[in-house]
N, C-alpha and C positions, 0 to 999 in steps of 0.2 A: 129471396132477398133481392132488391131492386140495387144498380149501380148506386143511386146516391147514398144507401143503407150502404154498401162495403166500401164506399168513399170513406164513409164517415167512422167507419167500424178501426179501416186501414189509419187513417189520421187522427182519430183519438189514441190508438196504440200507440202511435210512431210518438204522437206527444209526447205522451205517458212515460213511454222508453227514453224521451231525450229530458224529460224532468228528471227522472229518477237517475239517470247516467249524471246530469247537470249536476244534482245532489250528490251524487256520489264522488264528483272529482272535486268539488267545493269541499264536502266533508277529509278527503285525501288533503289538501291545500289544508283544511284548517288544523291537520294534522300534524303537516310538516311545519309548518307556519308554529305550530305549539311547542315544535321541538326545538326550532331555531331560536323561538323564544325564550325558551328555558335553558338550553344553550348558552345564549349571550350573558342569562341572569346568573349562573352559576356562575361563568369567567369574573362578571362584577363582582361578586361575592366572594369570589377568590382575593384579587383586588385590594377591596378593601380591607379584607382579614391582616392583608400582608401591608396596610396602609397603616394599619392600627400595630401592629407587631413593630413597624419603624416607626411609628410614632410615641411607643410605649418605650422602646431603647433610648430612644432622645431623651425623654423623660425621666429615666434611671440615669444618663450618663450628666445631668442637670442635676439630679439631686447630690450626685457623689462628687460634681462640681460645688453645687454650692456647702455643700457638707467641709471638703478639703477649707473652701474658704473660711469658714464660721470658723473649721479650729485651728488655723495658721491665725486668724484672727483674736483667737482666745490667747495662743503659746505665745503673739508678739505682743498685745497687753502685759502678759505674764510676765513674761522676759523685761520687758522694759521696765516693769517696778518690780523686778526680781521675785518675782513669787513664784517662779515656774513649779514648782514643788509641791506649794500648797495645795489642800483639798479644795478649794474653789475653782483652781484655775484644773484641776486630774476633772473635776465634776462636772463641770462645764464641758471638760474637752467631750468627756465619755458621754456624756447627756444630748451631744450633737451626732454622737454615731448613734448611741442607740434611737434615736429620732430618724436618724436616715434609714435604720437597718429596717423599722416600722414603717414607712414609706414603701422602700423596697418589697416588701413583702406587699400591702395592698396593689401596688403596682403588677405585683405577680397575680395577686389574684384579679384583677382587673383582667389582664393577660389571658386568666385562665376560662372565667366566665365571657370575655370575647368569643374564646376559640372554639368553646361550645355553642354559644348563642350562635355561631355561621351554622356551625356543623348541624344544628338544628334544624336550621331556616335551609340549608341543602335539603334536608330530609324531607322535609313539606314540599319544595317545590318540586322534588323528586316523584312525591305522592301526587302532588296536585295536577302534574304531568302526566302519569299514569292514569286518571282520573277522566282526562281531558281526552288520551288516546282513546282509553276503552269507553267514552261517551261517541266521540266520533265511530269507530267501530261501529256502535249499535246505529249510531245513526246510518250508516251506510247498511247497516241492514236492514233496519227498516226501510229504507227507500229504494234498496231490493227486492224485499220481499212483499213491497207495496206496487211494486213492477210485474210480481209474479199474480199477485194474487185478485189483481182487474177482472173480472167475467166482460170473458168478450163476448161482442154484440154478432149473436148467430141469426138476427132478422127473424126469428122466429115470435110468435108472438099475437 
């Protein structure tokens, strides 16, 4: 083997070595880069789960607002032309709760199909994280094991 055959034998390796290392700390970065991202997206998700939770209480403490009013509104019609007694003004009162209590409840279940729909989209991105690690993984081994498996240049030939 001539110098410029182990020149050349030495600096194709060295390359080879500094791709595959190159690859290998890229794939590590895109690794942690996956985590940190999935990271931040969970905190968001959190977030808004709990944006929607205080946004859903405001929403029930509105309806038992406007609930109260419609029947102080009903009992002082009543009141004033003295019918507080009658079955119009009991029908009306009772006909405003049970509307609200029906509110109430979609509200819940609104509530409830939120708090799954997060707990979901956690799970996937949970998955899709694992997905991402164990893709990097292989990729760092192949760019390993594409380091080991070069036939070097013995000049022979």
């Amino acid at each position: 083997m001539t110098f410029a055959a182990v020149g050349t034998a030495i600096g194709t390796t060295a390359l080879g070595g500094a791709l595959a290392v190159g690859a290998g700390v890229a794939t590590v970065g895109s690794i942690y880069s996956g985590e940190k991202a999935r990271s931040a997206q969970k905190k968001a998700s959190k977030k808004q789960e709990r944006q929607a939770r205080l946004q859903s209480a405001r929403d029930a403490m509105s309806q038992v607002r406007q609930q109260r009013i419609a029947q102080a509104q009903i009992m002082q019609g009543a009141s004033t032309q003295g019918t507080q007694s009658s079955s119009a003004a009991q029908g009306g009162y009772s006909s405003i709760g049970a509307l609200t209590s029906g509110n109430m409840q979609f509200l819940n279940q609104m509530n409830s199909m939120n708090s799954q729909i997060s707990g979901l989209m956690r799970t996937s991105q949970r998955y899709a994280g694992q997905a991402s690690t164990y893709g990097g993984i292989a990729n760092l081994g192949l760019a390993a094991s594409g380091m080991m498996d070069k036939p070097s240049d013995t000049g022979e030939g």
